[in-house]
Structures are given as C-alpha cells and as structure tokens.
DSSP file (Angstrom, degrees, kcal/mol; ACC not computed):
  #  RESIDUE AA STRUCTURE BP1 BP2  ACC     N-H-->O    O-->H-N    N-H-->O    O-->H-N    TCO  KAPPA ALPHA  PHI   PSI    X-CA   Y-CA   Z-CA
    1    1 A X              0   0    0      0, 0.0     2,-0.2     0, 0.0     5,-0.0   0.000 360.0 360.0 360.0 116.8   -8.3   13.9   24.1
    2    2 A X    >>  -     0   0    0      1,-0.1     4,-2.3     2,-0.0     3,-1.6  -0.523 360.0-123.4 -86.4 155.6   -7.2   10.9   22.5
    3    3 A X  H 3> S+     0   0    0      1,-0.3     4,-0.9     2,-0.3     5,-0.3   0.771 120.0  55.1 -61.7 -34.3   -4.6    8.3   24.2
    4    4 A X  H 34 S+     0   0    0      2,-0.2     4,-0.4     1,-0.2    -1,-0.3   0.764 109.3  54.0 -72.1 -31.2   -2.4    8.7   21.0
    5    5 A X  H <4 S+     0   0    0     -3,-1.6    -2,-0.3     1,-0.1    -1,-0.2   0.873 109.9  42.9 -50.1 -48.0   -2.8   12.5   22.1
    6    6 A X  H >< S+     0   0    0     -4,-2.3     3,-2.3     1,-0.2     4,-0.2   0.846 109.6  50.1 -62.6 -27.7   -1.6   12.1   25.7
    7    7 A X  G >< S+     0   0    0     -4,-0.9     3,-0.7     1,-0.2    -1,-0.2   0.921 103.2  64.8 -88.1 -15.2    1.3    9.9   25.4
    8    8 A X  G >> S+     0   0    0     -4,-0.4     3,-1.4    -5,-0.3     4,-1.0   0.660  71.0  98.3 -66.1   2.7    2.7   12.3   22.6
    9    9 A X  G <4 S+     0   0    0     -3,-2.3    -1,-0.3     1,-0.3    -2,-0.1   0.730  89.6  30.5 -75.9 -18.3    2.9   14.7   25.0
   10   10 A X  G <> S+     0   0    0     -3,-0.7     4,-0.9    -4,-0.2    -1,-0.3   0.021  87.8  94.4 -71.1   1.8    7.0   13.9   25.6
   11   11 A X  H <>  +     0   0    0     -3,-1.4     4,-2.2    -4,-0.2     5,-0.2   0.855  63.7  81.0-101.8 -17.3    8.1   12.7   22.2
   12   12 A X  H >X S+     0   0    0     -4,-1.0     4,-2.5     2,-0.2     3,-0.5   0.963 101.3  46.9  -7.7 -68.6    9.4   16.6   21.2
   13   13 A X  H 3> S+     0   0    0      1,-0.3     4,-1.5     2,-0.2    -1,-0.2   0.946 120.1  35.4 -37.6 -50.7   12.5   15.3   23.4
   14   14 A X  H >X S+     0   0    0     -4,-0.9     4,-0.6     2,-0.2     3,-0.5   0.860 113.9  53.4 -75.8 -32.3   12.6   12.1   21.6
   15   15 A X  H XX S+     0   0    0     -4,-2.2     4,-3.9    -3,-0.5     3,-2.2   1.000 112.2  50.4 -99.7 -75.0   11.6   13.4   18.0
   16   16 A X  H 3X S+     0   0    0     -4,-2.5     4,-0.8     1,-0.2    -1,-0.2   0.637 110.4  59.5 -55.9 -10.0   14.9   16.4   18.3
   17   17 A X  H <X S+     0   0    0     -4,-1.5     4,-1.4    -3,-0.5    -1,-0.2   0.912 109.6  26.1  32.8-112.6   16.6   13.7   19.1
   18   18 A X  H <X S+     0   0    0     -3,-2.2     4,-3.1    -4,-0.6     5,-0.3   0.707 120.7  67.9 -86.7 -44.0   16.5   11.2   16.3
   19   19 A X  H  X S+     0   0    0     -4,-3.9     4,-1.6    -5,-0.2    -1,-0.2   0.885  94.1  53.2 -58.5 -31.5   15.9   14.7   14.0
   20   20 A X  H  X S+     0   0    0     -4,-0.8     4,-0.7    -5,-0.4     5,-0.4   0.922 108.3  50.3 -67.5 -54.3   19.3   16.1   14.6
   21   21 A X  H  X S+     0   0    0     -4,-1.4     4,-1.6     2,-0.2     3,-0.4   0.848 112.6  45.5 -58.9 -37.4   20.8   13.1   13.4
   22   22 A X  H  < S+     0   0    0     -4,-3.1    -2,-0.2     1,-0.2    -3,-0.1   0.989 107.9  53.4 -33.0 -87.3   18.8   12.9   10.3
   23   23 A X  H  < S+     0   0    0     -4,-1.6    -1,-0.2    -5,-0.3    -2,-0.2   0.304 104.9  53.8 -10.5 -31.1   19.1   16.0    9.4
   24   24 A X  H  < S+     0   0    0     -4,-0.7    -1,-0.2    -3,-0.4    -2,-0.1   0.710  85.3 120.0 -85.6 -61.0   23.2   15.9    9.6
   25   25 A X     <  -     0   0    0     -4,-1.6    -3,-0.1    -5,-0.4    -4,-0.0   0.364  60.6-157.8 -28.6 129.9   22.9   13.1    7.4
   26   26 A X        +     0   0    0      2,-0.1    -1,-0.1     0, 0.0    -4,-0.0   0.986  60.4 120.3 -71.2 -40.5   24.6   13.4    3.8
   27   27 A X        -     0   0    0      1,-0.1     2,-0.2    56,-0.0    57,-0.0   0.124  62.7-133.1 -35.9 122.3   22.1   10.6    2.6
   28   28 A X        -     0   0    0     55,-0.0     2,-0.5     2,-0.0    -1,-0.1  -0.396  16.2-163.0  23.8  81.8   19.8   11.4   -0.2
   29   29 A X        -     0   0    0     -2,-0.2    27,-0.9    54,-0.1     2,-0.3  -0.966  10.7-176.5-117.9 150.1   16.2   10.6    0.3
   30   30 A X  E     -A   82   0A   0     52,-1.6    52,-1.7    -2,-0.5     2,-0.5  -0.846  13.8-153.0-142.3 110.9   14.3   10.5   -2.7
   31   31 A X  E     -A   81   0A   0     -2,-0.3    27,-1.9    50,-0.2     2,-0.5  -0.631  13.1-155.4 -87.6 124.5   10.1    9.8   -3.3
   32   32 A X  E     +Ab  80  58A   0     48,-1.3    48,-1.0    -2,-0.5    47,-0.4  -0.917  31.5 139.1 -91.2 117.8    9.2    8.5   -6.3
   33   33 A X        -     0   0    0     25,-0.9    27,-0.4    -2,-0.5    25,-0.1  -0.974  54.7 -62.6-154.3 158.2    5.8    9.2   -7.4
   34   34 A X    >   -     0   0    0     -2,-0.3     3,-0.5    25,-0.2    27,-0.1  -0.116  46.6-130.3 -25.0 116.8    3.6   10.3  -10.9
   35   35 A X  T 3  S+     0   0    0     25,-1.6    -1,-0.1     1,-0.2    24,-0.1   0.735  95.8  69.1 -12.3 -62.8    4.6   13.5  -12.3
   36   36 A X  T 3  S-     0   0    0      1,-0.1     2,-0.3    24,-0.1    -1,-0.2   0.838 114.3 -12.6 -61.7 -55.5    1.6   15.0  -12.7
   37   37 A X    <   -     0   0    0     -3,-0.5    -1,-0.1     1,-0.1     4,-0.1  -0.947  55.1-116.1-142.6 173.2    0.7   15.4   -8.8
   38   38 A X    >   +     0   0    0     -2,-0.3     3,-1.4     1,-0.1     4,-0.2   0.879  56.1 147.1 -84.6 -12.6    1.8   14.3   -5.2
   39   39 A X  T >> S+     0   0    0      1,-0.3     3,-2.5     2,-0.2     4,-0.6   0.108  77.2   8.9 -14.3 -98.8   -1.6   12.5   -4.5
   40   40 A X  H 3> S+     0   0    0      1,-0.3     4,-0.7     2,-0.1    -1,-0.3   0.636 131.2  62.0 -69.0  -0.6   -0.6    8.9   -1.8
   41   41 A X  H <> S+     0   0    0     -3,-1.4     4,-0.8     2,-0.1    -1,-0.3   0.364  77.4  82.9-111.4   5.6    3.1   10.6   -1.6
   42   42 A X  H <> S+     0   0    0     -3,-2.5     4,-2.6    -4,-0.2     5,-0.3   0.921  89.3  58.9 -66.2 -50.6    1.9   14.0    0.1
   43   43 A X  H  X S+     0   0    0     -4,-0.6     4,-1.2     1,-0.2     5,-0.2   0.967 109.9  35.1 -47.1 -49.7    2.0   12.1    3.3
   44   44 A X  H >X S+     0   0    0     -4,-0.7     3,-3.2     1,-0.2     4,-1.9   0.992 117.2  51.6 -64.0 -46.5    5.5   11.1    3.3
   45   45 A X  H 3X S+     0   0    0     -4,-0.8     4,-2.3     1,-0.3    -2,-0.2   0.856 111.0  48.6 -67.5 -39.3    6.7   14.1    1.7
   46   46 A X  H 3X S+     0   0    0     -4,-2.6     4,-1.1     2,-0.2    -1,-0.3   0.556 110.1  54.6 -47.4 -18.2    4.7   16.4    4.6
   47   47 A X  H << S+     0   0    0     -3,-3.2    -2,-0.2    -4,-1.2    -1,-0.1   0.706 111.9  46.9-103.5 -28.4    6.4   14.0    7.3
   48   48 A X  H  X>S+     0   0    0     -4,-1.9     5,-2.7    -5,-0.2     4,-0.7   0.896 114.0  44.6 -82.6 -44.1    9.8   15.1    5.5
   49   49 A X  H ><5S+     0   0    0     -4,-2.3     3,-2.3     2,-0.2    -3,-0.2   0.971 105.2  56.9 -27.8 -76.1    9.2   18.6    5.4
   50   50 A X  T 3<5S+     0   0    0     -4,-1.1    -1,-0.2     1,-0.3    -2,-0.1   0.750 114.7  41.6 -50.1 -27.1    8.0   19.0    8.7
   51   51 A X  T 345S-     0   0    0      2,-0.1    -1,-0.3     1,-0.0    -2,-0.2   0.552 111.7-122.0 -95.5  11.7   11.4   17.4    9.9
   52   52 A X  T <<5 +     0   0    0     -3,-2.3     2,-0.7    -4,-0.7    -3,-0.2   0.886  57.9 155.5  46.1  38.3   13.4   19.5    7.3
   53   53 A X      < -     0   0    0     -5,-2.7    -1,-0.2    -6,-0.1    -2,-0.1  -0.589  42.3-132.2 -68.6  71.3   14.5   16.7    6.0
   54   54 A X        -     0   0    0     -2,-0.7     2,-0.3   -31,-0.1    -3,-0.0   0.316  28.6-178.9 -37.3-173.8   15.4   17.5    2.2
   55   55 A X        -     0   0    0      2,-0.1     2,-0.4   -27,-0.1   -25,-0.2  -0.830  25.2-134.3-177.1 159.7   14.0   14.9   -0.5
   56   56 A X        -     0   0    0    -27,-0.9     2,-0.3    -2,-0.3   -25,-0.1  -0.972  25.8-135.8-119.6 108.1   14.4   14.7   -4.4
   57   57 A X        -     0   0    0     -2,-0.4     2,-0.3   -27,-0.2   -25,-0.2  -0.698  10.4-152.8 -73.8 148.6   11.0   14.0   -6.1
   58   58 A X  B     -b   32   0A   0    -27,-1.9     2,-0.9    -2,-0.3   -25,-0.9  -0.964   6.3-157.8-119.5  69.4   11.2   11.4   -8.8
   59   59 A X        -     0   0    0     -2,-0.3   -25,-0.2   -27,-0.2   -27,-0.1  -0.756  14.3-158.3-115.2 106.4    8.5   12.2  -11.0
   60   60 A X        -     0   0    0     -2,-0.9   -25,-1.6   -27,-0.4     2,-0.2   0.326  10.4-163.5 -47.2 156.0    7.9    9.0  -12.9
   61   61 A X     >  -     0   0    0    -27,-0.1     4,-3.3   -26,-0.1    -1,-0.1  -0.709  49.4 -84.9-139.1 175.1    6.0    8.4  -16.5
   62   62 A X  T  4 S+     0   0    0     -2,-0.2     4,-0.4     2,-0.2    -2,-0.0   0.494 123.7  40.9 -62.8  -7.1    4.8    5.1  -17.6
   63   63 A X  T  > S+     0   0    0      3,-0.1     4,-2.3     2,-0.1     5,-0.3   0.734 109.5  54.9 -98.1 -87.0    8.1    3.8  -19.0
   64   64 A X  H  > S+     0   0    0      2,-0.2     4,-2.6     3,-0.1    -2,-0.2   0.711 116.5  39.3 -13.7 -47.2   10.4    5.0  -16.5
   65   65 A X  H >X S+     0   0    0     -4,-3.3     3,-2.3     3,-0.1     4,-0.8   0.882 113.3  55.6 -70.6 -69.6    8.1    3.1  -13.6
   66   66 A X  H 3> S+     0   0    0     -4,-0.4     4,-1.8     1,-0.2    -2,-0.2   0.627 111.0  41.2  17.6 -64.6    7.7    0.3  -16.0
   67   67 A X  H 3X S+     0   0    0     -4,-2.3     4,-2.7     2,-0.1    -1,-0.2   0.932 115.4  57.9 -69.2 -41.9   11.9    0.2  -16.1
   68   68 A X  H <X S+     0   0    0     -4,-2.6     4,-1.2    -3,-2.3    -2,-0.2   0.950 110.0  40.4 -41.9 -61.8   11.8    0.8  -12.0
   69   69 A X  H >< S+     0   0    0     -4,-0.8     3,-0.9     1,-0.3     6,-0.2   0.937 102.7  61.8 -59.4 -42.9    9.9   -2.1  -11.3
   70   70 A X  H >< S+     0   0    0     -4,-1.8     3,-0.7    -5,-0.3    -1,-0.3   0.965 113.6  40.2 -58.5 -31.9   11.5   -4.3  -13.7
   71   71 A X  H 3< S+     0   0    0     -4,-2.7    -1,-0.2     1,-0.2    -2,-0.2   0.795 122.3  53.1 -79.2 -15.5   15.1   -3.6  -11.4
   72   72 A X  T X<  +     0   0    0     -4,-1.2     3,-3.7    -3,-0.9    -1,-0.2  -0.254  61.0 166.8-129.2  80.2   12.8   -3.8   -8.4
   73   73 A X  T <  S+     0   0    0     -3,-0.7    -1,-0.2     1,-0.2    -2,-0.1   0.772  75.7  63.3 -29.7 -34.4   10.6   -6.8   -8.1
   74   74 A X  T 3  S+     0   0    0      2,-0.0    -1,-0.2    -5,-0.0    15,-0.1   0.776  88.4  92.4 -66.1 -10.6    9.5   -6.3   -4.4
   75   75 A X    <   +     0   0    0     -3,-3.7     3,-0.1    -6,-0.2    13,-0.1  -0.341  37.8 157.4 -64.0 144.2    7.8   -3.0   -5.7
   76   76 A X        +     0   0    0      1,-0.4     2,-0.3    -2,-0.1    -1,-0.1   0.311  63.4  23.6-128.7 -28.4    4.0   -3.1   -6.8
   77   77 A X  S    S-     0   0    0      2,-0.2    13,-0.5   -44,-0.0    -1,-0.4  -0.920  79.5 -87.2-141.2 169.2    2.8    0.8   -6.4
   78   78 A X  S    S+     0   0    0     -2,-0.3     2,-0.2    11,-0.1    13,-0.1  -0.843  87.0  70.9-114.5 123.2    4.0    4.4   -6.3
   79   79 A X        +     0   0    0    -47,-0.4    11,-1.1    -2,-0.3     2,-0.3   0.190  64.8 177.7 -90.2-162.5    5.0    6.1   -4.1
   80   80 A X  E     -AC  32  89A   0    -48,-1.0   -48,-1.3     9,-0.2     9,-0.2  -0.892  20.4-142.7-156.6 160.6    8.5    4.5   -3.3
   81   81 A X  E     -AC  31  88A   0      7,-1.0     7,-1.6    -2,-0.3     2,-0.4  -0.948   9.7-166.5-132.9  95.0   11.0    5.7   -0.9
   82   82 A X  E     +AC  30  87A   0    -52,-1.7   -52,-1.6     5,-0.2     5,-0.2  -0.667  38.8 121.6 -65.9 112.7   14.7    5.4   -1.8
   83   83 A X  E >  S- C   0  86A   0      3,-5.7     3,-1.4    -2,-0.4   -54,-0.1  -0.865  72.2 -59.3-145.1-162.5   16.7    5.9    1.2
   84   84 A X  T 3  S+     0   0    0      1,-0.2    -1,-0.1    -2,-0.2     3,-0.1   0.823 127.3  50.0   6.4 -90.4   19.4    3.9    3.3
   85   85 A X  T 3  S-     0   0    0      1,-0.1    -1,-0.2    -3,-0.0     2,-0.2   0.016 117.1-105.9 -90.9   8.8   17.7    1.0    4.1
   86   86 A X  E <   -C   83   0A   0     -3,-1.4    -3,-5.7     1,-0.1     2,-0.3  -0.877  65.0 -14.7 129.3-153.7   16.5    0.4    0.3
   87   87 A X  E     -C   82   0A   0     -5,-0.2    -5,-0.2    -2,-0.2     2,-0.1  -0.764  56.5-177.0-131.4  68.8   13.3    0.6   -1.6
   88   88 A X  E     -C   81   0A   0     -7,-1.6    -7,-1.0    -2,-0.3     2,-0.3  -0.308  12.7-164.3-111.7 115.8   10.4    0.9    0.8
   89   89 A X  E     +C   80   0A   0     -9,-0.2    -9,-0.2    -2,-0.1     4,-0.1  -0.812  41.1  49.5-110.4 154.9    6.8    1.0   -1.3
   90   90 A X  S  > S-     0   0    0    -11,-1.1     4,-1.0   -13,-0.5   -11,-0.2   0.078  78.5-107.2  84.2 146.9    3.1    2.1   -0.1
   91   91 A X  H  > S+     0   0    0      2,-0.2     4,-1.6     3,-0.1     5,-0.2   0.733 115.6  46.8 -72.4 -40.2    2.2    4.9    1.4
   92   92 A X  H >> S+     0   0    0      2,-0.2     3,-2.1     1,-0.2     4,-1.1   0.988 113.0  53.9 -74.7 -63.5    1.4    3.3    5.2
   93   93 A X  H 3> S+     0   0    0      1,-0.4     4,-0.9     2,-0.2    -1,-0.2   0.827 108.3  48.0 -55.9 -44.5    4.7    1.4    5.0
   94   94 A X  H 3X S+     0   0    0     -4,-1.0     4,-1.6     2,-0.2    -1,-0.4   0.673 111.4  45.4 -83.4  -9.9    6.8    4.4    4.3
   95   95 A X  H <X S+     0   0    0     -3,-2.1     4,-1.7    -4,-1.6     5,-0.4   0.834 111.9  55.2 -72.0 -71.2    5.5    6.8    7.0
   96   96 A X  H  X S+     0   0    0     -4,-1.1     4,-1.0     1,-0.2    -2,-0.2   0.642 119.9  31.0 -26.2 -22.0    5.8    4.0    9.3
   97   97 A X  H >X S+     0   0    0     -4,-0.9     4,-3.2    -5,-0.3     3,-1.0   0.934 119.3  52.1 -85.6 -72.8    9.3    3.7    8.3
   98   98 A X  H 3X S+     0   0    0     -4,-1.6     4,-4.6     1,-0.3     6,-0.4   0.921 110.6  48.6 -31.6 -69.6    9.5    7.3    7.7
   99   99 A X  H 3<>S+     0   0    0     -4,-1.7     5,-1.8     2,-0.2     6,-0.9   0.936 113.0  49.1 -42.8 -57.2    7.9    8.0   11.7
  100  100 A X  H X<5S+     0   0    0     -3,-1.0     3,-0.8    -4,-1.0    -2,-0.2   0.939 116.3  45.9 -82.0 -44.0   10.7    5.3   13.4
  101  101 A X  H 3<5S+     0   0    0     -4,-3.2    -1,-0.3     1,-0.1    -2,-0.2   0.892 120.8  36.4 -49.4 -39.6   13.5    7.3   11.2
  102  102 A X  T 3<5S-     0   0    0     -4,-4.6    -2,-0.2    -5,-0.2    -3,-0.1   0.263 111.4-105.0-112.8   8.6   12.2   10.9   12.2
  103  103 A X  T < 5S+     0   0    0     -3,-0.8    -3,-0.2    -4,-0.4   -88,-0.2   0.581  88.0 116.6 101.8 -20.4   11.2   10.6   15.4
  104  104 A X      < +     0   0    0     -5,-1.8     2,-0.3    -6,-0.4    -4,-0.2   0.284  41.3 126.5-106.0   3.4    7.3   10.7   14.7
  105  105 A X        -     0   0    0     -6,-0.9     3,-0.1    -7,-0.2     6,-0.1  -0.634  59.4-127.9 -74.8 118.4    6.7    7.4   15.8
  106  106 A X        -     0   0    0     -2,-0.3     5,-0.2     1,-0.1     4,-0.1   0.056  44.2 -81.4 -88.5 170.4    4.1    6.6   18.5
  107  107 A X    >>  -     0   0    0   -103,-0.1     3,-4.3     3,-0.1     4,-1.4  -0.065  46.1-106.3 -32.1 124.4    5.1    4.5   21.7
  108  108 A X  T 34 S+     0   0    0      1,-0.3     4,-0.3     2,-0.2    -1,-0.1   0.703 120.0  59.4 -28.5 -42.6    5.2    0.6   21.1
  109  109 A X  T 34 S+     0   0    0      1,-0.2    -1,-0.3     2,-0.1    -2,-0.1   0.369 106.9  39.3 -22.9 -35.9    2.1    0.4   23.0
  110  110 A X  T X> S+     0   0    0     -3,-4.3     3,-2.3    -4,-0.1     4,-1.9   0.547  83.3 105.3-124.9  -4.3    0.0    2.6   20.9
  111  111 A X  H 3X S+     0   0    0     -4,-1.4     4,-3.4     1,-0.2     5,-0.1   0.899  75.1  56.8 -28.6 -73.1    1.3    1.3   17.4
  112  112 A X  H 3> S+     0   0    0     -4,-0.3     4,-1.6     1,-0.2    -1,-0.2   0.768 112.2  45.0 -30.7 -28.7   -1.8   -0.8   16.5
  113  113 A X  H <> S+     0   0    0     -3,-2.3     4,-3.3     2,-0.1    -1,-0.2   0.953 106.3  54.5 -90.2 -28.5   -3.7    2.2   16.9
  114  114 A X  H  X S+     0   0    0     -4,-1.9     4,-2.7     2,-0.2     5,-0.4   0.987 117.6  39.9 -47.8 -55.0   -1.3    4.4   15.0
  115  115 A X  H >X S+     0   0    0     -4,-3.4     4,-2.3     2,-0.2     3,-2.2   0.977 109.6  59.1 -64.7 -64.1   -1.7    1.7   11.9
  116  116 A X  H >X S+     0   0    0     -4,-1.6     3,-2.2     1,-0.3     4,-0.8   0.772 108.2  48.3  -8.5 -83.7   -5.4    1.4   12.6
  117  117 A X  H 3X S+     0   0    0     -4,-3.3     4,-1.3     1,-0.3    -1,-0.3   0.644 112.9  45.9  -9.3 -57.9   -5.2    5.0   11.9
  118  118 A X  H <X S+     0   0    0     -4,-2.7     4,-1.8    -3,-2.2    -1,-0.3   0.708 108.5  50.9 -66.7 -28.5   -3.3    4.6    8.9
  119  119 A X  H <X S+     0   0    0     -4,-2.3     4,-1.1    -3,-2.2    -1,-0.2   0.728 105.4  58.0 -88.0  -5.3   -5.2    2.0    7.5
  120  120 A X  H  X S+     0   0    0     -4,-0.8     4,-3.2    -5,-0.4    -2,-0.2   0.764 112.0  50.8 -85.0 -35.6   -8.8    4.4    8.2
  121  121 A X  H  X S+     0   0    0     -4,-1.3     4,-1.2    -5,-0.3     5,-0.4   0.954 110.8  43.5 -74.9 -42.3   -6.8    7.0    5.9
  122  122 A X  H  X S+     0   0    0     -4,-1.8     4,-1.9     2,-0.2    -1,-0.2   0.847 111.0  52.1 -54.6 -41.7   -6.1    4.8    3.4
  123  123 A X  H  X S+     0   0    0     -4,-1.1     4,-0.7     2,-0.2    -2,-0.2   0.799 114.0  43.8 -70.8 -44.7   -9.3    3.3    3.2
  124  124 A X  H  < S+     0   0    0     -4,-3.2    -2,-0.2     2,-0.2    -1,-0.2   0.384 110.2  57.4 -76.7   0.2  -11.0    6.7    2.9
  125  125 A X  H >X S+     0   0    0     -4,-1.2     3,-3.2     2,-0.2     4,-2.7   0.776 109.7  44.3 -79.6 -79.3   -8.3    7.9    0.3
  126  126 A X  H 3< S+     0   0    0     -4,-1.9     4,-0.5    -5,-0.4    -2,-0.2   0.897 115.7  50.8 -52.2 -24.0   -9.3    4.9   -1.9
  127  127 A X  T >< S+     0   0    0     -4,-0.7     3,-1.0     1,-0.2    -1,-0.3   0.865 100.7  55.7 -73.8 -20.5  -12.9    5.7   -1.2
  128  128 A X  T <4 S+     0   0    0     -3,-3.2    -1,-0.2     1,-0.3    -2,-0.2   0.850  98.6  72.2 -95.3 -41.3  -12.8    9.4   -2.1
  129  129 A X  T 3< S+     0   0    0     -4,-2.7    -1,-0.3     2,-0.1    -2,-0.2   0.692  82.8  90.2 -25.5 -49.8  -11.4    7.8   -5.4
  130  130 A X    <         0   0    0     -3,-1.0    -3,-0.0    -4,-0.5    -4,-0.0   0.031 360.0 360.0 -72.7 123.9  -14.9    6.5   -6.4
  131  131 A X              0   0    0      0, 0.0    -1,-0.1     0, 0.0    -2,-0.1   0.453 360.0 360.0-120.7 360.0  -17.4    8.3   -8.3
C-alpha cells in the first residue's frame, strides 16, 4: 500500500464535490490532439471521462496546428487543453490542471510524488517510443 494510496482513501467526498460543479458547468472543454490517434492525450481524456465531464476532440493536421500555434505562442506540443482558464499544453501539465479542476488531485503533501509519478510515465512513454 502506497502513501498516495492511503491518503486517497477520503478524496471520493472531496472529488463529488468539485465534480458536481464541473459537471453543471456550460463550459466547453476541448483536447486538441493528431487525428490519427489519442496517443499523450488518452490521459487527459480518461481523467475527463471518468468525471463525465464531456470534451470535444480537436483532431489537428499539420496546417491547422501550424495555424494554432502561430495564435498561440506559449504552445510547443500536442495535446492542448482549451478550457476556462486558457490554453494549457503537455500532457503532465494538463492532468495536473485537469486533477485540481476534477477533484483528482492528491493532498498538498503528496504532490511531489504525484508529479514524480507523472514524470516516471512520461519518461517511459517517450521510451516505449524508441526502436
């Protein structure tokens, strides 16, 4: 049993919460990612599901990001997350986002390991890449 296991054992409460309000919400969330498949944008889009949050996939070609980026400089990679609060890029950065919006977020306390985490997935994503 991991420590990020135990202490999750109360955030149900907290998660319906934060979910209900989401969830009411008229707002539009939309992941932008390559057409072709969901590949670094399953994570968010599993994080929206599982709160039954709706979302609009975006499914980008090379001109279309090409035109995206140019309106959004702070962007560098797909996926993107259109929501509210703007135009949130990277996979880790938008579940973090995604987690403090939906409830999924671990305790203040255990963040570093939750990004650790993130950053172990990421790292073995890009490896898996490799041949």
């Amino acid at each position: 049993h991991s420590l990020l296991y135990q202490e999750d054992q109360q955030r149900p409460r907290q998660a319906k919460t934060k979910l209900a309000t989401m969830t009411e919400s008229k707002e539009e969330m939309q992941i932008i990612y390559w057409g072709s498949f969901t590949g670094r944008a399953e994570g968010p889009m599993m994080m929206l599901a599982d709160a039954g949050r709706p979302y609009k996939w975006i499914k980008s070609t090379g001109e279309s990001w090409q035109n995206f980026k140019a309106e959004n400089k702070t962007v560098f990679a797909q996926p993107v997350l259109k929501c509210a609060s703007g135009v949130i890029s990277q996979t880790t950065t938008i579940c973090m986002h995604l987690g403090n919006e939906l409830g999924y977020a671990p305790e203040q306390s255990m963040t570093v390991y939750a990004l650790q985490c993130a950053g172990n997935i990421a790292d073995i994503w890009s490896e898996c890449g490799r041949s």
